[in-house]
N, C-alpha and C positions, 0 to 999 in steps of 0.2 A: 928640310922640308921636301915630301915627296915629289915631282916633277908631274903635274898636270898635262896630260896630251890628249892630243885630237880622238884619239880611241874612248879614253876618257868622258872626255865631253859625249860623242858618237853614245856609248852605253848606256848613260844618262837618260838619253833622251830617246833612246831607239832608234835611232835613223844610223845610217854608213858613213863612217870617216870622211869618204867622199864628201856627202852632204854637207858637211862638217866643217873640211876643208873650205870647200866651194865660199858656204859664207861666211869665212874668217878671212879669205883671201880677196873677197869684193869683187872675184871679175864675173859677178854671176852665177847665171844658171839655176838657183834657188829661189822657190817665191818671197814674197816678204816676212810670211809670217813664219814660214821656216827659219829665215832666218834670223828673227827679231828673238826664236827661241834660241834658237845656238848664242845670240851674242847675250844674251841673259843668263843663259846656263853655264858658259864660259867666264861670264862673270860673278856668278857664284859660288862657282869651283875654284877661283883663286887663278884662271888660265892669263888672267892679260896682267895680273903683277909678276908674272915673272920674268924676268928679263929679257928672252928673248918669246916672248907673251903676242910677238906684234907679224908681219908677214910686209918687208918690203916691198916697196912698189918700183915695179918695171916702170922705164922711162921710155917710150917711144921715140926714135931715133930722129922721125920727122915733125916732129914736136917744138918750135923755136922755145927755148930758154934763156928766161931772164939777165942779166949781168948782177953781180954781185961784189958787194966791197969788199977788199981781200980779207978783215977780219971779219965777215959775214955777214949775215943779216936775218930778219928773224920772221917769220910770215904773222900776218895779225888776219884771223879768219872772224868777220863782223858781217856774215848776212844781210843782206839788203833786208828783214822783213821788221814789219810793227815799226818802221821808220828807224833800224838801227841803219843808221847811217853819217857820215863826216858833216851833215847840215843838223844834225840834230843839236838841238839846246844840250839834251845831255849826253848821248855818244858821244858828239863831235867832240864835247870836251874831254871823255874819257881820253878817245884817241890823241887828242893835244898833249894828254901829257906821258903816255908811250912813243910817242914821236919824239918829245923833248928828252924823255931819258936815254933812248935809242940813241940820240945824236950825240948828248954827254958821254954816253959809251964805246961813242965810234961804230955804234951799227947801222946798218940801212933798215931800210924795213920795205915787205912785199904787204901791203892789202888784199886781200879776197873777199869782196864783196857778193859777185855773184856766182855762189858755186856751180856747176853744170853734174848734175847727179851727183853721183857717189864716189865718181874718180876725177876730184879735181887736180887733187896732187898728182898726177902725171906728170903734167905739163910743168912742175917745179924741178930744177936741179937741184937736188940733195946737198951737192957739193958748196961749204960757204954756207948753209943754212943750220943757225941753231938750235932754235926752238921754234915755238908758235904760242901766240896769246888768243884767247878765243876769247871776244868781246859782244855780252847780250846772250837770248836765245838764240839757241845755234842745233839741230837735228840732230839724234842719237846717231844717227848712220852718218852724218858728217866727222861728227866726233871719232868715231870708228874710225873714219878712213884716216883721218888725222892721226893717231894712236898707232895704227899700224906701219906708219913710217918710222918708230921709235924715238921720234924727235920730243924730248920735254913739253910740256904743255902745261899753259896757267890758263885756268878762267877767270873772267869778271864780271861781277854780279849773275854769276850762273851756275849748276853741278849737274851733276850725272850719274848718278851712282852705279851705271857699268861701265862707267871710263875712269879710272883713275887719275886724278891729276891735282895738282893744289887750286885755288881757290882764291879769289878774293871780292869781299862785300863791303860795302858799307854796313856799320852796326844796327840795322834794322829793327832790329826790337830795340832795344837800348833807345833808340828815335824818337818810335814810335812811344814808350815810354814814359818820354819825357815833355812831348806833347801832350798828352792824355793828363798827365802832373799839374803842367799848366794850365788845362780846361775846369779839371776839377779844384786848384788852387782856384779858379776865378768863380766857384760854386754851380759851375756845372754838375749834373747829375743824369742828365738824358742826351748822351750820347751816339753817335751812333757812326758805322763805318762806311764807307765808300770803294768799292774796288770789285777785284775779281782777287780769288786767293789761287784759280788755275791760269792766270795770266803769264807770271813768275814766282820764280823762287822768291823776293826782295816782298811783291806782294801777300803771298802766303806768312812771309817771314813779318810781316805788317798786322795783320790780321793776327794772329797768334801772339805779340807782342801785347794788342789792341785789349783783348778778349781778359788776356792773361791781368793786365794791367787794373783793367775793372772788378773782376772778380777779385782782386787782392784789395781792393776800397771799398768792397761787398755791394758791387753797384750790379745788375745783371747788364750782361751784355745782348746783342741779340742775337736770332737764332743763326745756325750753320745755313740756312738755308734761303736766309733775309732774300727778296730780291736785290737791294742793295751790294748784295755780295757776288752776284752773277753779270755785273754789266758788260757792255757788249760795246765791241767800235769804241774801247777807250781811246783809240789815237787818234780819233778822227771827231772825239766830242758826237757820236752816233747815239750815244745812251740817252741823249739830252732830253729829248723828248720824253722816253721813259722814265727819266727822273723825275720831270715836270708832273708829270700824271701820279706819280707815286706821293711826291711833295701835298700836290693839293689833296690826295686822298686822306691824308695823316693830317692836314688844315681840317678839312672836314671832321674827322674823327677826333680832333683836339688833341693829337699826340704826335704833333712834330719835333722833332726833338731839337733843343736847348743849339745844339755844336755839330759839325758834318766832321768829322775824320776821312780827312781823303787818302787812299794811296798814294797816289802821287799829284803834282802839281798838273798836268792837264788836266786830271779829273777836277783838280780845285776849281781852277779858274773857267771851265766849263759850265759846274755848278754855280759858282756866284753869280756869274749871268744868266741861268734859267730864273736866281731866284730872282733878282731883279726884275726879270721879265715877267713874274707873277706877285709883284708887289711886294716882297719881302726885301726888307732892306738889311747888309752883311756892315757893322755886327750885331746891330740894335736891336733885329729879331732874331739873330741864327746866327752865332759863330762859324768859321771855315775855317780849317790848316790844309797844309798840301802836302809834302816831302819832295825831296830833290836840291828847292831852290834855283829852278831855271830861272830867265830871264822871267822870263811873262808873269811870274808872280809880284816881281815889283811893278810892273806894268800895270797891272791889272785894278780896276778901280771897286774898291777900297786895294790898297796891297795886302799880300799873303801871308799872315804866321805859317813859316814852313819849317822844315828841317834842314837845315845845309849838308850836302853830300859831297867833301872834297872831292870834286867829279877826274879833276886830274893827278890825282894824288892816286886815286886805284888803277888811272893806266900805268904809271910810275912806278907804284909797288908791284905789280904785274911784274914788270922789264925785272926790276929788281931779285924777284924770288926766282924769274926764271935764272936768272945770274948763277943765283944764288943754290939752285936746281943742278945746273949744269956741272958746278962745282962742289956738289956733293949729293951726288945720285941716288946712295944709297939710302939715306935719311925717310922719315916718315913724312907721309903726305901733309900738307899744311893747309887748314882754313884759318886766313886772316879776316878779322873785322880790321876798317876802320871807323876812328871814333867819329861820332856828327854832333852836333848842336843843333839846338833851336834858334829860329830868326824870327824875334816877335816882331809883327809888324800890324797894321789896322782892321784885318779882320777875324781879331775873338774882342772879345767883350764879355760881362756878366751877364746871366742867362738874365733873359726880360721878361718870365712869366714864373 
């Protein structure tokens, strides 16, 4: 295969090697949207699979650096936003169990929570560092800078497709699925969903499971455009209000639907208390599911038919494939599912109209 270079790339898109250079190398000088083309056009041209596809980072001498365990350690880059963070119901446990494998392996491990622009990895000693897990939504240009160190990289429950890297989800459709099975096993017919499908990929990967699953039982699903499918402040239960108003419009018009398909379990459990608080009782008039299986879903009164998402088992598999990365470079990228189940619990019921 032909050797992709900077000229290359430069031709493509009209602009000067310079330009070119400038933003594959990060240290600037380039506006955003110049550069957001070069690292799209680079990655269409095939520039960042090839081996030396990346542009190490200079380490600032005055810089203090970490310590590291002699057989190394592996960075896990987990953005502070949308509450990915070690308190979360379900991050923290991802991270729980890239931390347990980490330690079966004899590795340390560096957290980056809060990156500072676009040159975090500065501040890292290369030396002792294997790879890096990226856990959550994480910026294309964070990714980037990551990539360009040459260091391995796995994601979880996330992709990219101008970064190369393996992968790993929970089986998302497959879930979602099997929930939607169980709705209409219980004679459900008037379904409907709950989420954002540009929240995440896992979301997106929900909805498209959702849609796909009805249409195969010739049920129609609803439109691309539902307001249900745009909600806003899901981490914070913000939509609630706009639920409530949407609920009682569809009471009025006698087309409330049967069952709620939530994206995930905050949306669930958010929603069962708006409908409560407008007189609907879960599951006698309105079935709920959630996905995830956090904590709060057994909490929650009624509890949550959810999906279980071996939440530490995808930081595990992580550690693992990075392993498994390091020890054979050249292989083909990998997207892993793993498998989920259903967790029936008190809120579905047969439709009551």
């Amino acid at each position: 295969m032909k050797k992709i270079t900077m000229q290359q790339i430069a031709d493509h898109l009209g602009v000067s090697k310079f330009v070119v250079s400038k933003a594959l190398s990060g240290k600037g000088g380039v506006n955003e949207t110049t550069k957001e083309r070069v690292i799209q056009a680079a990655s269409q041209l095939g520039y960042f699979t090839q081996k030396n596809g990346y542009v190490k980072n200079a380490i600032p001498a005055n810089i203090p650096l970490p310590t590291v365990p002699s057989k190394g350690s592996v960075l896990v880059l987990m953005p502070n936003i949308r509450f990915q963070n070690k308190e979360s119901l379900y991050w923290g446990k991802v991270l729980e169990g890239i931390s347990r494998e980490l330690e079966l392996q004899g590795l340390g491990m560096i957290i980056i929570s809060e990156p500072q622009g676009d040159h975090f990895l500065h501040a890292i000693n290369p030396e002792g560092i294997r790879g890096m897990v990226g856990v959550g939504q994480i910026a294309t240009s964070l990714l980037l800078e990551a990539h360009r160190t040459g260091f391995p990289m796995v994601l979880v429950d996330h992709e990219d497709y101008l970064i190369p890297s393996d992968t790993i989800f929970a089986n998302n459709p497959d879930g979602i699925t099997k929930v939607v099975h169980h709705l209409i096993g219980l004679g459900h017919r008037k379904l409907h969903f709950l989420g954002n499908s540009a929240f995440s990929r896992s979301f997106r990967d929900r909805w498209i499971g959702f849609r796909s699953t009805l249409e195969d039982n010739n049920i129609q699903p609803q439109a691309d455009h539902d307001d249900m499918l745009m909600l806003e402040g899901i981490e914070t239960g913000q939509f609630q209000e706009h639920f409530i108003e949407w609920a009682k419009t569809r009471i009025d018009a006698n087309s409330l639907p049967t069952a709620l398909v939530c994206a995930n379990d905050s949306i669930a459990v958010t929603v069962t208390a708006a409908l409560h608080s407008i007189g609907l009782r879960v599951p006698e008039d309105i079935s709920v599911t959630g996905f995830d299986n956090i904590d709060d879903t057994l909490r929650s009164q009624p509890s949550i038919t959810t999906v279980n998402v071996p939440k530490e088992q995808l930081g595990q598999r992580a550690v693992r494939k990075l392993l498994d990365r390091l020890a054979n470079p050249g292989t083909a990228y990998e997207k892993i599912l793993i498998a989920v189940d259903v967790v029936h619990r008190d809120s579905t019921a047969g439709p009551n109209q």
